[in-house]
C-alpha positions in Angstrom: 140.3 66.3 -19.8 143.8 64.9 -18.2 145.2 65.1 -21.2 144.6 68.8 -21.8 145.4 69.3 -18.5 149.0 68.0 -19.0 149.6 69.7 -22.4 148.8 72.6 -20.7 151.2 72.1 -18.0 154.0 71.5 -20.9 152.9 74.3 -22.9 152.9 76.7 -20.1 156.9 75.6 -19.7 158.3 77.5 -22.9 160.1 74.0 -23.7 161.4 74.2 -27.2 163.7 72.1 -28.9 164.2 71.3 -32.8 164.9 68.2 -34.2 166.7 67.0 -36.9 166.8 70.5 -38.5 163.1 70.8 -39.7 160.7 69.6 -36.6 160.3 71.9 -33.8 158.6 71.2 -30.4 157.1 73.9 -28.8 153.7 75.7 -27.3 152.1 76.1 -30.4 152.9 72.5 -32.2 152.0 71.0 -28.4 148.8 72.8 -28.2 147.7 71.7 -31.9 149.0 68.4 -31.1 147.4 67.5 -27.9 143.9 69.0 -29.1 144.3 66.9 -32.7 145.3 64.0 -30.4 142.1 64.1 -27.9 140.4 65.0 -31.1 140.9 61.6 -32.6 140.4 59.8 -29.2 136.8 61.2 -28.9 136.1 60.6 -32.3 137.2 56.9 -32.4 134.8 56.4 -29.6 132.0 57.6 -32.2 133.8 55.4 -35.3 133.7 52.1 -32.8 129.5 52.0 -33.2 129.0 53.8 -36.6 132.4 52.4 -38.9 131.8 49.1 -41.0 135.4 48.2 -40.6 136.6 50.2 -37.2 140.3 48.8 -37.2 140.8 50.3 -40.7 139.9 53.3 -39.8 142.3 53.2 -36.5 145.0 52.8 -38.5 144.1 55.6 -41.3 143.4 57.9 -38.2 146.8 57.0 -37.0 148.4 57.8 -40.1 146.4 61.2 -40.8 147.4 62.3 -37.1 151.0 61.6 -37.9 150.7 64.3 -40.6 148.6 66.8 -38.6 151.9 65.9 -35.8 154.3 66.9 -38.7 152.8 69.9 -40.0 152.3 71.3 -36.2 155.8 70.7 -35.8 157.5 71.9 -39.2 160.8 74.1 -40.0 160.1 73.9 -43.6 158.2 74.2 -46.5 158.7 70.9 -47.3 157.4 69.2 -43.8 154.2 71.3 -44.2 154.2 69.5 -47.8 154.6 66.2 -46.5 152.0 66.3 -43.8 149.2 68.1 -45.1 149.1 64.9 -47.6 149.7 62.5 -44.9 146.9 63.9 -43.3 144.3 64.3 -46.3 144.9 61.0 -48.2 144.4 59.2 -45.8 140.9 60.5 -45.3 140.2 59.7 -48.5 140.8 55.4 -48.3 138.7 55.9 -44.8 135.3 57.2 -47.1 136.1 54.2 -49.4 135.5 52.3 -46.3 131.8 52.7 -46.6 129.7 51.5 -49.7 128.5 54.3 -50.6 131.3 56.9 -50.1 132.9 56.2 -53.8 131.6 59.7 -55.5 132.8 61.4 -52.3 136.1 60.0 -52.0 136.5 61.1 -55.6 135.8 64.4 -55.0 138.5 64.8 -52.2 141.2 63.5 -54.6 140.2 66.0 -56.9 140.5 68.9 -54.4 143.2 67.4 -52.7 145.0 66.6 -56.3 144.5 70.6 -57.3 145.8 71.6 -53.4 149.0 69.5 -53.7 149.4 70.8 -57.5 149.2 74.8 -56.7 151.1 74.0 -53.4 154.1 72.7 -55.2 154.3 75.1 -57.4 154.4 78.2 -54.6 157.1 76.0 -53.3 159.0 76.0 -56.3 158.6 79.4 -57.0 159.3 80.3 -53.1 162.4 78.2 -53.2 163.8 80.0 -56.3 163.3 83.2 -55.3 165.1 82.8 -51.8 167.2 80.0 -51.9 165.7 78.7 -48.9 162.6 76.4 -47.4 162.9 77.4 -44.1 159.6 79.3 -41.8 161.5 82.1 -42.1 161.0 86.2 -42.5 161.6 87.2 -46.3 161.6 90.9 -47.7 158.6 91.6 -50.0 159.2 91.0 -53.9 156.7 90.8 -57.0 157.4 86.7 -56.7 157.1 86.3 -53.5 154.1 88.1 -53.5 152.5 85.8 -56.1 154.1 83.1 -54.1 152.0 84.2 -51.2 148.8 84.3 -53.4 149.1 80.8 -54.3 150.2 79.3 -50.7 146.4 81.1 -49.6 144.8 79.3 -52.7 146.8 75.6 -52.2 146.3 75.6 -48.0 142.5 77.6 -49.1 141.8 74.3 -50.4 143.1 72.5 -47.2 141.2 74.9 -44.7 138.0 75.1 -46.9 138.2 79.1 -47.5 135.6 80.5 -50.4 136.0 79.8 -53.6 138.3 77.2 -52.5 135.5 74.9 -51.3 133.4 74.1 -54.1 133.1 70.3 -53.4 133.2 70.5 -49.8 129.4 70.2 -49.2 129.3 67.2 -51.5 132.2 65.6 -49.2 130.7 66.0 -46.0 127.2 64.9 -47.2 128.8 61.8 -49.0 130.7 60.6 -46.5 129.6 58.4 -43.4 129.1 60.6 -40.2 132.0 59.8 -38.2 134.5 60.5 -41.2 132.7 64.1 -41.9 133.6 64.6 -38.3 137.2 64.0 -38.6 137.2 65.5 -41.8 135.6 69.0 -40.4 137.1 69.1 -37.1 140.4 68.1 -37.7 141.9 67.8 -41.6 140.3 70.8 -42.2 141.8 72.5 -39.2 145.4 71.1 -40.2 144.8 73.6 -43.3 144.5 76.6 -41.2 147.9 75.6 -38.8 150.0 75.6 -41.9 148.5 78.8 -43.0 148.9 80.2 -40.1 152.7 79.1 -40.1 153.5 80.5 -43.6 151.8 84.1 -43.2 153.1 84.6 -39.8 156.4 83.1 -40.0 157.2 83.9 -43.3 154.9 86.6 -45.1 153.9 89.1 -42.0 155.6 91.9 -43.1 153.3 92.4 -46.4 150.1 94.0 -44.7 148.4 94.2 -48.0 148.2 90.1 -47.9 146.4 90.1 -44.8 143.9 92.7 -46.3 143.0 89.7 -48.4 142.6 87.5 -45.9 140.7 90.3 -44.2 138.3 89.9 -47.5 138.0 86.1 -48.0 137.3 86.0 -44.6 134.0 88.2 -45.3 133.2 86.4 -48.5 134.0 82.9 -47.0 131.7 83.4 -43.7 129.0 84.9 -45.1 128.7 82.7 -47.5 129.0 79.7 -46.0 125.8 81.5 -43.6 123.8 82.7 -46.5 123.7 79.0 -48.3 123.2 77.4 -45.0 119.7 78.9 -44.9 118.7 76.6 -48.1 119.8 73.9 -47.3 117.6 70.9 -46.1 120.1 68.0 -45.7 121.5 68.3 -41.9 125.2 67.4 -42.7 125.1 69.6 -45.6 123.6 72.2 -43.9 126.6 71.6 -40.9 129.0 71.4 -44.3 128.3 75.4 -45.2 128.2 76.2 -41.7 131.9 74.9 -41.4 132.6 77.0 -44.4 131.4 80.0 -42.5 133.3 79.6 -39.3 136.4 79.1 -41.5 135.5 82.6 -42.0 135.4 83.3 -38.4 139.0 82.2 -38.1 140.7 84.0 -40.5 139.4 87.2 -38.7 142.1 86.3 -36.0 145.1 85.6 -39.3 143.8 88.8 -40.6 144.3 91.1 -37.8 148.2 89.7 -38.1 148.6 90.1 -34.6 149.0 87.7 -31.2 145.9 88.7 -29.8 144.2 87.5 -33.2 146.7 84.2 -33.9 145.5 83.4 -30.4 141.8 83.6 -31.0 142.1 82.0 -34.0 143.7 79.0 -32.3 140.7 79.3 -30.0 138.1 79.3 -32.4 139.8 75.9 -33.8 139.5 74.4 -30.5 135.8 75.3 -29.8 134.7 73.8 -33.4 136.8 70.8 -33.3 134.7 69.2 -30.1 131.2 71.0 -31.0 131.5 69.8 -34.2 132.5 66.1 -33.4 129.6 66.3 -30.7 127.7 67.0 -33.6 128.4 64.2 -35.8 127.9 61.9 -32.5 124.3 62.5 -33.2 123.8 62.9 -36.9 126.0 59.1 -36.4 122.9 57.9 -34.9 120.0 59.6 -37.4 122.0 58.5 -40.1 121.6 55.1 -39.1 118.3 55.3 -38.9 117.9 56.7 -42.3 116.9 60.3 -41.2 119.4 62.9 -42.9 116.9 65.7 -43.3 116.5 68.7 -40.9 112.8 67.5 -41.2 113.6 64.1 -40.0 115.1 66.2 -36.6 111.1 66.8 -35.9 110.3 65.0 -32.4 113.8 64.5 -31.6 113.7 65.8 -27.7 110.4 63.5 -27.3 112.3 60.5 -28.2 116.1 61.2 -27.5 116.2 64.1 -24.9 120.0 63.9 -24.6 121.0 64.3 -27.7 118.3 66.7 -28.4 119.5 69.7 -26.2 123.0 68.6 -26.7 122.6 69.4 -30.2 120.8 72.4 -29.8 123.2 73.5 -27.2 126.5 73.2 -29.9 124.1 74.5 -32.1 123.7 77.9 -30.5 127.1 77.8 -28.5 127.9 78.1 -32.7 125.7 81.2 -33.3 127.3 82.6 -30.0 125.3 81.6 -26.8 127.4 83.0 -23.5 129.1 80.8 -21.6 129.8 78.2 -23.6 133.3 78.1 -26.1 131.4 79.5 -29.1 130.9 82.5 -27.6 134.4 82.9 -26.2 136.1 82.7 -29.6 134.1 84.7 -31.3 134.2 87.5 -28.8 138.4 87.5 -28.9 137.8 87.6 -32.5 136.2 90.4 -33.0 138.2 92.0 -30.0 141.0 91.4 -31.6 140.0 93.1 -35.2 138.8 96.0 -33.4 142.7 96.5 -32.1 143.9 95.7 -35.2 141.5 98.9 -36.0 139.5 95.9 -38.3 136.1 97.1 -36.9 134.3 96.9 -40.3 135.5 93.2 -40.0 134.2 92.7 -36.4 130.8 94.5 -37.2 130.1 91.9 -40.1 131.3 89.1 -38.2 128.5 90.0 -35.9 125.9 90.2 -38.9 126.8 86.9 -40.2 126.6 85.7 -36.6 122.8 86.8 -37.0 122.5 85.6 -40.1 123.2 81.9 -38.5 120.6 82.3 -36.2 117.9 81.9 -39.3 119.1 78.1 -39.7 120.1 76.8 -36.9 116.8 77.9 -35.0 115.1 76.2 -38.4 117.0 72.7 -36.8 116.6 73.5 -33.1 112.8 74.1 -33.7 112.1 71.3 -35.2 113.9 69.1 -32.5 111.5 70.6 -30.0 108.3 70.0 -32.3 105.8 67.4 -31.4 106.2 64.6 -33.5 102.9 62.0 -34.1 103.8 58.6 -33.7 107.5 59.1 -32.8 109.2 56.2 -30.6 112.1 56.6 -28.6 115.5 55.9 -30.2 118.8 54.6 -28.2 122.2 56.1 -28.4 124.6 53.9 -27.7 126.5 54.3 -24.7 130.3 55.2 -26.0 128.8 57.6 -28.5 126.9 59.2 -25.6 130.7 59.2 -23.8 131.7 61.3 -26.5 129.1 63.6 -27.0 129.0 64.3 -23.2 133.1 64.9 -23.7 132.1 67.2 -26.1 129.6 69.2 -24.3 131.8 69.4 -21.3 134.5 70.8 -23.0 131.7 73.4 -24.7 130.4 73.6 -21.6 133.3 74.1 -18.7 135.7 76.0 -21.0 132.8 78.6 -21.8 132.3 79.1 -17.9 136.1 79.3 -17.3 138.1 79.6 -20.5 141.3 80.9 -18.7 142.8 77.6 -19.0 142.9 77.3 -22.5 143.2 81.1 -23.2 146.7 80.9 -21.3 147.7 77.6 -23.4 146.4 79.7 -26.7 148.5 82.5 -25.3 151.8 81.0 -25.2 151.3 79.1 -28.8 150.8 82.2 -30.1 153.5 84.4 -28.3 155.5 81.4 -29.7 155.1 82.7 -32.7 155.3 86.4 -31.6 158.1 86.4 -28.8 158.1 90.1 -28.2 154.9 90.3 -27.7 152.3 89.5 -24.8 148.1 89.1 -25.2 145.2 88.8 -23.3 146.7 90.1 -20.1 143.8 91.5 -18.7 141.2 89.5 -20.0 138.7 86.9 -17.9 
C-alpha cells in the first residue's frame, strides 16, 4: 500500500524525462510500473508455499518484470518488441518448473512463437512505410492500415483478445496456480499497455480501427462469458473469464478517448489483485487435489476466509458496488456512452449478467453443506496476500479517488490537451 502511495505521489508530479532516445519516464509507464511491481511482490508471497523451486522462479519474475518495465517505458517499436518477449518467455521456463507443466509450456511457445512472428512483420511493414520506429502520429495509408490490423492480431495474442486466444484456457489450466496468476494478471496485461501505446500514440487518427476494437471487444467478452458457463474446471473456468474482462478493457481503447484510456488502465488494476487473490486460494485446492468447481462444495465450513474472500472477488468481478470491480466497469461504460458507444455500454452490461450464471454456480457451492468435510489450513503468507488483495478490492472500491487521479494523469499523459474525470467521486 506504501508503495502505491509513493507512485502516486510521483505520478501526480508530471515528471518526465527520456532516456537514451527510446525509454521514457512518466505517469503512465510509473503507474504501470509500480502496479506490475507490487503485482510481483504479492504474488511471490503466493509462489514462496506453492513453487517447487521458489528461487527460480524469483529470478524468471525478475526478468519478466524487466520487460513489462521496458515496454511501460518505450519510444519505439522496437522496445515494445524487446519487452513483450522478455516478459512472455520467461513465463514459459517458470511452467517448466513444475512436472507437469510440459504440454502447457508448449502451448505458450506456440502462441508466443505466432505473436512475435505477425509482430515483426507489422514492424517491418510499419518501418517501410514511414521510415521511422518511433510512438509517433502517422497519416492514414492502405499499409499502414494493414499494419494496424496486424499490430491488433500480434499484441491480440499478447492481451488474450478473441480469436487470438485459442490455447489460453489450456495455459492457465496447465500451469501451476501461482504461475496462471502471474500469467493472467500481469503478462497478459503487458499485451494491453503496448496496445494501448500503438493505437493511441501512433494510429488514433483512423476511427474506423477503433470500430474494430469496438467489435472484438463484444465478441471477446461475451465469449469469454458464454463458455465460462460450461466449464467445470475452476481455473479454466477463471481462464474464459479473463478472456471476457479483456473484453471489458478494450471498451475504454475503443472509445479512443482519455476518459476511456483511463478506465481501461483502471480495469487493469482491479483484475490484476482480484485475480492474484484468486489464485492465492485455488494455490491451496490445488494442492489438495481439488480443481473442480464441485470440489469448492463445503469450502466456507472448512476455510471461512478464503471462502468469502473468493466469493467477494468473485462478484466484485460480475460488478458488486463498492469494491474495484464495480468502479472500472462503471467508467467503462461511462466512457462509451461519451464516446456516443452506448450499444457497447448496453452489452457490456448484458455480458455482465451473463457472468452472474457462473460465478453464482462457484459461490453456491462454496456455501453448500458439505458431509464429512474437515477444516483445511492456508498458510499464513498466502493468507498475507490474499488479505492484500482484498484490501486493495476492498478500500479502492470505497474510495477510488486515489487511483482514479493516478489513472488520470497516465492517461492525460497520453492526451495532454485533454482533462478526465473532473467531476467524478
Amino acid at each position: 500500500m506504501l508503495l502505491l502511495v509513493n507512485i502516486g505521489i510521483v505520478i501526480q508530479s508530471d515528471y518526465v524525462g527520456v532516456f537514451a532516445g527510446v525509454f521514457s519516464i512518466n505517469p503512465f509507464s510509473l503507474f504501470m510500473m509500480g502496479i506490475f511491481t507490487f503485482a510481483l511482490l504479492v504474488l511471490s508471497l503466493i509462489a514462496y508455499n506453492y513453487s517447487e523451486n521458489f528461487m527460480d522462479f524469483s529470478v524468471i519474475g525478475a526478468f519478466a518484470l524487466i520487460g513489462m518495465y521496458t515496454v511501460c517505458t518505450s519510444t519505439s517499436l522496437i522496445t515494445i518488441f524487446l519487452g513483450l518477449e522478455l516478459s512472455s518467455i520467461p513465463l514459459i521456463f517458470a511452467i517448466l518448473l513444475s512436472k507437469k507443466g510440459i504440454e502447457a509450456a508448449a502451448k505458450l511457445f506456440i502462441m508466443a512463437s505466432i505473436a512475435i512472428a505477425v509482430l515483426s512483420f507489422a514492424i517491418v511493414l510499419f518501418y517501410g512505410t514511414t521510415n521511422s520506429l518511433a510512438l509517433a502520429p502517422y497519416s492514414k495509408g492502405m499499409l499502414l492500415s494493414f499494419a494496424a490490423i496486424l499490430f491488433i492480431c500480434a499484441l491480440g495474442f499478447e492481451a488474450s483478445i478473441f480469436p487470438f486466444n485459442v490455447l489460453i484456457p489450456d495455459v492457465y489450466s496447465g500451469s501451476p496456480a501461482y504461475v496462471t496468476g502471474m500469467l493472467g494478471s500481469m503478462t497478459k496485461k503487458v499485451g494491453f499497455v503496448a496496445l494501448i501505446q500503438v493505437l493511441i500514440l501512433i494510429f488514433i487518427a483512423d476511427k474506423q480501427l477503433f470500430l474494430v476494437i469496438a467489435v472484438l471487444s463484444v465478441l471477446t467478452m461475451t465469449y469469454g462469458n458464454i463458455v465460462a458457463i460450461m466449464q467445470r474446471n475452476t481455473k479454466r473456468m477463471l481462464a474464459y473469464s479473463s478472456i471476457s474482462q479483456a473484453g471489458y478493457i478494450m471498451i475504454g481503447i475503443a472509445a479512443s478517448s482519455p476518459q476511456g484510456i483511463a478506465a481501461s488502465l483502471f480495469q487493469i488494476f482491479a483484475h490484476m489483485f482480484i485475480f492474484i487473490g484468486m489464485m492465492g486460494i485455488i494455490a491451496m485446492l490445488e494442492k489438495r487435489n481439488r480443481t473442480d468447481i464441485d470440489s469448492l462444495i463445503g469450502l466456507n465450513s472448512e476455510n471461512s476466509y478464503a471462502a468469502f474472500a473468493l466469493s467477494l472477488f468473485m462478484l466484485s468481478l460480475i460488478g458488486l458496488p463498492f469494491t474495484t470491480g464495480f468502479i472500472g466497469k462503471l467508467l467503462l461504460f461511462l466512457s462509451a456512452i461519451n464516446a456516443n458507444l452506448v450499444w457497447l455500454a448496453v452489452i457490456g452490461v448484458v455480458n455482465s449478467v451473463i457472468s452472474i450464471f457462473y460465478y453464482s454456480k462457484a459461490i453456491i457451492a462454496m456455501y453448500t453443506e458439505r458431509d464429512g468435510g474437515r477444516p483445511i489450513r492456508m498458510e499464513k503468507i498466502t493468507a498475507v496476500a490474499v488479505f492484500i488483495c482484498l484490501l486493495i478490492t476492498i478500500a479502492f472500491g470505497l474510495y477510488p479517488q486515489p487511483v482514479i487521479n493516478m489513472v488520470n494523469n497516465a492517461a492525460t499523459f497520453l492526451y495532454p490537451s485533454q482533462s478526465i474525470f473532473k467531476s467524478l467521486v
